[in-house]
N, C-alpha and C positions, 0 to 999 in steps of 0.2 A: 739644701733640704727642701725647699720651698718649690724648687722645682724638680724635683722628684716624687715632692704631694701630687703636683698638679698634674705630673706624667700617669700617674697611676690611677689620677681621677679623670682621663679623659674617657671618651665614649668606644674609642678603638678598644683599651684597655677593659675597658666595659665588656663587649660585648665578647673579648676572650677568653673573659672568666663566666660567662652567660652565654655559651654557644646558642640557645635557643633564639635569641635578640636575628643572626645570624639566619638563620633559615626559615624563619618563620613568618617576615614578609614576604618570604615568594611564597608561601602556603597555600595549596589550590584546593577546587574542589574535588580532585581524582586524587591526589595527593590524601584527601579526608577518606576516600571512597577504600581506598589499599591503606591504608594506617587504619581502619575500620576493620577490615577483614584478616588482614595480619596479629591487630591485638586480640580480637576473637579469637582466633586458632593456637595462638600462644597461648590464650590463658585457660583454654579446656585442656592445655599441655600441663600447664605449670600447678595447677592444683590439683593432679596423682602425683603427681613428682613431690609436690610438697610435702603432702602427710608420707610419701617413702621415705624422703628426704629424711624428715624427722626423726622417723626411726632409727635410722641411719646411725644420727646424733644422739641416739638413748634417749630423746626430749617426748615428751608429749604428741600426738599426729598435728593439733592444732598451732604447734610453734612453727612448724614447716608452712602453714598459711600466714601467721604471723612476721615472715621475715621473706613474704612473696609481692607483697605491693608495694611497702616504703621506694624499694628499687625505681618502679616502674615510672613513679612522678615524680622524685629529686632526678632521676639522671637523664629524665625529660629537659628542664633544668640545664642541666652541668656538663652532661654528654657530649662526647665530638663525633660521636659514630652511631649513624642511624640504626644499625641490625644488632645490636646487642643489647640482651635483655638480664638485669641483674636480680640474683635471688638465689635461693639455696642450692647449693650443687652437691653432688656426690663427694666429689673431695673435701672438700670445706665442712661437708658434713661430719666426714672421718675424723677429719681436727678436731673440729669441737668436741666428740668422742673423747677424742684424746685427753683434752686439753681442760673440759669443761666439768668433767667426773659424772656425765648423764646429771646435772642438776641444772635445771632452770635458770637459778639465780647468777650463777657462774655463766651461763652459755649468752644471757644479755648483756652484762657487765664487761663479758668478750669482745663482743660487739661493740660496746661502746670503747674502750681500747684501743679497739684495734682499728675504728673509725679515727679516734684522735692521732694517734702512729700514721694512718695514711696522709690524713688530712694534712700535718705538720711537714710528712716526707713530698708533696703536693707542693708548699706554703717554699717550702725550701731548696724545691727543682729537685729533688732528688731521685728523680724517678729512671735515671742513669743503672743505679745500683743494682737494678735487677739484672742488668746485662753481664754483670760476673757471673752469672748461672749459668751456664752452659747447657747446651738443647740435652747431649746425652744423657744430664743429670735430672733435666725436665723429665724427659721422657721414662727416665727410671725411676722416678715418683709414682708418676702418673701411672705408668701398666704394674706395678706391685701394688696403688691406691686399688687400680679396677681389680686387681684378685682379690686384696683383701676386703673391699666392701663386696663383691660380688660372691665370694665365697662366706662372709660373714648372712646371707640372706638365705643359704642353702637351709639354715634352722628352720627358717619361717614355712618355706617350700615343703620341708619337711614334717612342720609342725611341732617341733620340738622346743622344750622350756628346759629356763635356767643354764643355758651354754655359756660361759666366759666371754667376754670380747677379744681377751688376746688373742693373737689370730695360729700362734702355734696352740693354746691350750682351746681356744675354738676347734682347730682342723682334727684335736685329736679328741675331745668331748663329742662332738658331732659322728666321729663316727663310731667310737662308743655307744651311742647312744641309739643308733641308728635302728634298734631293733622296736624303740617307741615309736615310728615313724607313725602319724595318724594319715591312714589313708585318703580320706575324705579332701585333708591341705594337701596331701602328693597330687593327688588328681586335678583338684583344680589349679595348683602352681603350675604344676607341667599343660593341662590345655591354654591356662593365662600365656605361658611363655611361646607356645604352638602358636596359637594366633596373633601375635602381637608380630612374630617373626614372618608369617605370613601375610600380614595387614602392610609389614616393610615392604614385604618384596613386591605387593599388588602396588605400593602405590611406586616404588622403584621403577617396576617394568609398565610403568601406565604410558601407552603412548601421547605424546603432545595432543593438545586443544583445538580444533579446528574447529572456525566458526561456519563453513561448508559442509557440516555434517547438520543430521537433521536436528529437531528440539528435543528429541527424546534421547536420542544419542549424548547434545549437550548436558541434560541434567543427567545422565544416568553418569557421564564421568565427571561431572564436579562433585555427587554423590562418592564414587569411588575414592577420587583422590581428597575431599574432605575424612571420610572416615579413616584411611590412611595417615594422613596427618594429625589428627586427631584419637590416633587408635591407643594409647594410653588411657585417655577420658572413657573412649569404646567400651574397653576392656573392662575396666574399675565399675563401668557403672553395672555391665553386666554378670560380673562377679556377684555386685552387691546386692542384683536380683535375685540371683539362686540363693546367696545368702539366706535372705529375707523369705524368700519362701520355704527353705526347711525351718528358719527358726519360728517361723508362723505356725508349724507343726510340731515346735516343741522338740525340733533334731537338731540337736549342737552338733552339727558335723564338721564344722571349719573354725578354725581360730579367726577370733574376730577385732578387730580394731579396739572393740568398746568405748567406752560414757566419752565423750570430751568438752570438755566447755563449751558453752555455747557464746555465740556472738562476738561483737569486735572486742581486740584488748584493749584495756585502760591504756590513754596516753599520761604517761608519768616516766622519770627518771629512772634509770634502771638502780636495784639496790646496789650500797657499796657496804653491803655486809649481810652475811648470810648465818641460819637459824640452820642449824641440824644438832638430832641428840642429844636438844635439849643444853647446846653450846652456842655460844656468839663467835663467829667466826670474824672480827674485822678484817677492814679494805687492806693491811700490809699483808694480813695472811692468806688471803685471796693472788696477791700481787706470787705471794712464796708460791702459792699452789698451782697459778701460770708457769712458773716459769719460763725457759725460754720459748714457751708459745706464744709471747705477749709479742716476740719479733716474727717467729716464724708464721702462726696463721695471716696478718697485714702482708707482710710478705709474697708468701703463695697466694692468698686471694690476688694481689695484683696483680700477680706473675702470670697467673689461670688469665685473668680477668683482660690484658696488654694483651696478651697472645691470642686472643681469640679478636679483641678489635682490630687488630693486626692484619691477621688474616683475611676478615671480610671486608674492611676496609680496599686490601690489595684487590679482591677479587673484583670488586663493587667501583674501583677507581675513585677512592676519596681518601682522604690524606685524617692521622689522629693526632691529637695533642698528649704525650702520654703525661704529660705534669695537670694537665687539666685532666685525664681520665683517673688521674690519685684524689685529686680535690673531690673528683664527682662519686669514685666508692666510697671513700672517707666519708663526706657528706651523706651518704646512702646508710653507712654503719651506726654512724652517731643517731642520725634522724632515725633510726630502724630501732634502737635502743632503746627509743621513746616508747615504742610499742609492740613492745618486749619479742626484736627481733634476734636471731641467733647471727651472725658474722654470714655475710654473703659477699659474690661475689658473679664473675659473667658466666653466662652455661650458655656448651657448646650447641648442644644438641637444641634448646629452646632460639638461641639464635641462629641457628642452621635455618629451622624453621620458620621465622620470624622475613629471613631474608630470602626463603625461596617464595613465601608467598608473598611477594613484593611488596614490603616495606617500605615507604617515601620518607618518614621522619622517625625521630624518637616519640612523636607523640603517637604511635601503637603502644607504647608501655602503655598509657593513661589507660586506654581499654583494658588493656591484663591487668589492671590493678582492681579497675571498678567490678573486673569478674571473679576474683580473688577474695576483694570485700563484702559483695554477695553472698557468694559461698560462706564467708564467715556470716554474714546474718543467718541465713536463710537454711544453710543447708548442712550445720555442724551436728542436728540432730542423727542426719542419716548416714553421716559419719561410721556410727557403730556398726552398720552392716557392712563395712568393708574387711574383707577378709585378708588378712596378713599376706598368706600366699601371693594374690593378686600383687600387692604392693612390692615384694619380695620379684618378681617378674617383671616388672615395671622399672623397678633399678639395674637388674640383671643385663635386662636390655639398652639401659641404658648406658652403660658402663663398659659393655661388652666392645662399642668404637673407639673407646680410650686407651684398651690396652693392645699392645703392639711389643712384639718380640721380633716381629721383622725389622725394627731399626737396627739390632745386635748385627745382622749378616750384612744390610750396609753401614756399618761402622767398621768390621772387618774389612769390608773392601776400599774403606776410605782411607780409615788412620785407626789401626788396631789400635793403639794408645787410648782412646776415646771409650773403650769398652772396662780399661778400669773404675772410671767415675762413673759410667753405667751400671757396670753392676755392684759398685759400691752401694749405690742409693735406690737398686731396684732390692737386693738382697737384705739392705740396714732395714728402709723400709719394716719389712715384717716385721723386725724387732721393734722397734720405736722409730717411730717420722723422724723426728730432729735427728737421730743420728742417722739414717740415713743421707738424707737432705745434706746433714754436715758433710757428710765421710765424702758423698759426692763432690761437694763445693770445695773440701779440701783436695781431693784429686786434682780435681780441674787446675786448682791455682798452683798444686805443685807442677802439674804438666807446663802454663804456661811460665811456670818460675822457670825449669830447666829449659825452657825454648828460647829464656833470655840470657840463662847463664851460658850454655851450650849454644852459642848464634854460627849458622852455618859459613862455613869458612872456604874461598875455594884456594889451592895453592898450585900455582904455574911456578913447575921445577926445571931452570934450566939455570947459564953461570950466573946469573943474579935470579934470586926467588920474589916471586910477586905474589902477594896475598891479597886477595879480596876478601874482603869483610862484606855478607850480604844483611848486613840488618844494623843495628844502634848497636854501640859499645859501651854501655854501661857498666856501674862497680862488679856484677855480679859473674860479668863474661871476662873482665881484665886476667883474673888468674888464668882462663884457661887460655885466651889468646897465648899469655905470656908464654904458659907451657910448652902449647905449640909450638911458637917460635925456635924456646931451646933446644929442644927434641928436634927439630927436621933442620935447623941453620947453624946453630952456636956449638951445635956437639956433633955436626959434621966436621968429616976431615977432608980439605979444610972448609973450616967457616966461612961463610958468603954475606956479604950483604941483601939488605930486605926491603921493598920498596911494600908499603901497606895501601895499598887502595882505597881508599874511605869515600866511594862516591856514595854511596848508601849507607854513609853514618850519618844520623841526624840529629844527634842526642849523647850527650858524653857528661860525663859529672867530677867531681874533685878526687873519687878513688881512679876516676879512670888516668883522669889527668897526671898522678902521683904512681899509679902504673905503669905510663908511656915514658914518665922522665926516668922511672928506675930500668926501664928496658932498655933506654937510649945509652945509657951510662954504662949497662953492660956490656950493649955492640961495642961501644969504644974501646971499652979494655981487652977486646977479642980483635978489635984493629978492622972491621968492618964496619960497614954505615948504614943505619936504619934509615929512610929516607919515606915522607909521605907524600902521594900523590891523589887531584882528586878530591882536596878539602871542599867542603860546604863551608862559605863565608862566616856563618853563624861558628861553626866547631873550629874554623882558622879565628875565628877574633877571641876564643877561651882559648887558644893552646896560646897562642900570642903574648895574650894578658898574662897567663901564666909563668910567662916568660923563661919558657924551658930550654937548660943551656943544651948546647947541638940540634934545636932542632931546624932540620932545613924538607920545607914542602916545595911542591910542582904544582903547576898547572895539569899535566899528564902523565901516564904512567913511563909514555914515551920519552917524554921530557927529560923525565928522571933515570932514566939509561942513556938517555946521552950525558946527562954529568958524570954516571958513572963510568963509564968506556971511551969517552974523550971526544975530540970533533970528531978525528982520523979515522974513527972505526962507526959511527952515527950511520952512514949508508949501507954499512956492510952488515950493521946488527938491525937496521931497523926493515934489509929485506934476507935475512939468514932466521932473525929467530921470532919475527914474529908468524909465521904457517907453525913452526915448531912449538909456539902458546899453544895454540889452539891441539896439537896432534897430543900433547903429554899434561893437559890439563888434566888435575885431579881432585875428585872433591872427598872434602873431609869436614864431618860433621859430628 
């Protein structure tokens, strides 16, 4: 015990649960100079996103600020990957939607939740689990989340009040309704969305930096490709000027944001019991009215949150810890909770950015956060002149890279199989997240269930049958080998002896074993001989153990047809029928 204290109190052990200890004596000053300008440009990204975000969430604009900088300084912190930046995202917005009933007190209690759930699944290595998700089921979340939050914003574009969240009784309210459309929000959503798509493709198609070019050329394209990168912040703030000057004139022509809190949130505990209707709701009926959200949002924020460190990590050549990247959202949720943040998680799109404009550590978060907390001082008054529409444009675009229906035509050409838990969980989706999510994750495992019951089989038919076994022989494939067997050897006329190949068995269990003796027992009473060639030492010492009467193995498959056709005939079969393996090979699967 004593020395597994002292293992886990050394300074190695230290510094792998403290990644910062790690990179932060090589800390330079160019290193400060790009971690300076990277968290600048994030964080004019991250606070439009935020008050979108929010909406998103049915919450408040200013909880979408509240749940944008906790991120930035613990997973400065805790982080193993310099270009990822954590905070509210589109999907995790939708959850909390979901899950949180548009109330406050629910959406930071979430958070704190779902911070402890990471944090323990962190504490306990657990961070394997996400790997039974399968991509197809990923991605069918993910492109039914982008319609549905993307198509959930078409109100605001439109201007229109009181639409359901459900996303069938949205799509059919919305266009019901469609004849209140206020002109004023159509016009400015659609030029917000013109230009933002436009400010993409300028800074897209911006040629590289040359320092050979003259001084006015240089500032006029760091000019360019700043507002591009920045053209979210662009857009919002110029929205909020027209805003501002018809309501200056007394013309409400645009939906607007209105009143929101001003300044930073109290740091306190979040509540474990909520007030509405003049009813006390306590913390077990809070627990009832998560439901299975309480696994599913920790979950997905993960799963989002691994797959994008992932990714840039690969591109960037540096290596993540995903059991310290649980510790470190974990710890971002709980500590976020404190001030009163809603369930976050890593976004794509803010660390896309974060890593093209070169990023040297995690400590650019610390920037996005101090521009984050500003804005909550400073700048929550002017909040109100931001116009829905705008914000409603701002997510559209964002969301708009996350869905993808071209994975469906390569999965057809890969393994059409794959396209059932796809559109399980892009189709469940609409109706409710977890069953989608589920219905996906149970395809998936029934697929690989039958790929272990059904393991591909090849059988070389000639006077003695040889069976290759291409995978583990486990309880759940024993019946069907067994099947086999009868069907192509024992209820031929006549019966033949069967030589089973097990060079790629690596793995066999007590139904298999109680399988193999009841099979062997049958060759006998049919007066032929199952014989195994090809054991792995490990599956010869449990057949062994098991001490199964008749069984006799080989070194080779060769081997094993010379016991069965004698010495007298070993040259004449082993150059007559092995070209004849190879010509009537046949696989069955």
């Amino acid at each position: 015990m004593g020395s597994v204290i002292r293992k886990c109190c050394t300074y190695r052990t230290l510094k792998k649960r403290l990644p910062i200890l790690v990179w932060l004596p090589h800390y330079s000053a160019q290193w400060l100079r790009m971690d300076l300008l990277a968290g600048m440009t994030v964080g004019l990204t991250v606070v439009p996103q935020g008050l979108a975000y929010a909406e998103i969430a049915g919450l408040p604009v200013q909880y979408g600020l509240y749940s944008s900088f906790m991120g930035c300084f613990a997973y400065c912190l805790l982080g193993t990957s310099k270009d990822i930046t954590l905070g509210p995202t589109a999907i995790m917005s939708l959850l909390v939607a979901s899950y949180a009933n548009h109330d406050p007190v629910y959406a930071v209690l979430l958070a704190f939740l779902c911070g402890c759930f990471q944090l323990a699944m962190g504490i306990l290595q657990l961070g394997f689990l996400v790997d039974f998700i399968s991509y197809p089921v990923i991605k069918g979340f993910t492109s039914s989340a982008a319609v549905t939050i993307g198509f959930g914003q078409v109100k605001n574009i439109l201007g229109l009040r009181d639409i359901p969240r459900q996303f069938f009784r949205e799509v059919y309210f919305t266009f019901y309704n469609i004849a209140e459309t206020r002109l004023g929000d159509l016009v400015l959503g659609l030029s917000c969305l013109v230009l933002l798509v436009l400010l993409k493709m300028m800074k897209n198609h911006l040629p590289k930096r040359s320092d050979h070019l003259p001084l006015l050329d240089r500032v006029c394209h760091a000019i360019v490709r700043f507002t591009g990168t920045a053209r979210n912040a662009v857009v919002v703030v110029a929205a909020s000027l027209v805003a501002f000057c018809f309501e200056s004139q007394n013309q409400h022509v645009f939906t607007l944001t209105g009143k929101t809190s001003k300044g930073l949130p109290p740091f306190r505990l979040p509540d474990f019991f909520d007030t509405a209707s003049n009813k006390t709701v306590c913390f077990s009926e809070m627990l009832q009215n998560f439901g299975v959200g309480l696994a599913v949002v920790p979950l997905v924020g993960f799963l989002e949150s691994i797959a994008i460190a992932k990714a840039f990590a690969s591109q960037n050549n540096y290596r993540i810890d995903p059991n310290q990247e649980l510790l470190a959202i974990g710890s971002t949720n709980i500590l976020g909770s404190l001030v009163s943040s809603y369930p976050v998680t890593g976004s794509f799109g803010r660390t896309a950015v974060n890593s093209q404009t070169g990023v040297c550590s995690p400590a650019g978060g610390i920037v996005t956060g101090v521009i984050v907390l500003l804005s909550l001082a400073f700048l929550t008054p002017l909040f109100y002149y931001i116009p829905k529409g705008a914000l409603a444009a701002v997510v559209i675009c964002a969301v708009s890279g996350v869905f993808d229906l071209k994975i469906a035509v390569v999965l057809w050409r890969v393994k059409k199989l794959d396209l059932l838990p796809f559109l399980a969980s892009f189709l469940g989706c609409f109706w409710e997240i977890q069953y989608g999510i589920l219905a996906g994750i149970a395809l998936s495992g029934i697929t690989l269930l039958y790929n272990v019951a059904r393991p591909e089989v090849k059988i070389s038919d000639y006077s003695t049958v040889v069976v290759q076994l291409q995978s583990g022989l486990n309880f759940p494939a024993v019946e069907y080998v067994c099947d086999l067997l009868y069907r192509r050897v024992l209820e031929a006329s006549p019966p033949r002896s069967v030589i089973l190949h097990c060079l790629h068995v690596s793995s066999i269990d007590y139904t298999t074993v109680n399988g193999l003796q009841e099979l062997i027992r049958t060759f006998q009473q049919h007066n032929v001989s199952l014989l195994f060639s090809n054991l792995q030492p490990t599956i010869l010492s449990i057949l062994i153990s098991a001490e199964i009467e008749g069984l006799r193995h080989f070194d080779s498959t060769e081997t094993a047809l010379r016991y069965l056709h004698g010495d007298d005939h070993t040259c004449e079969l082993h150059e007559s029928e092995k070209p004849l393996l190879k010509q009537t090979e046949r696989l069955y699967t």
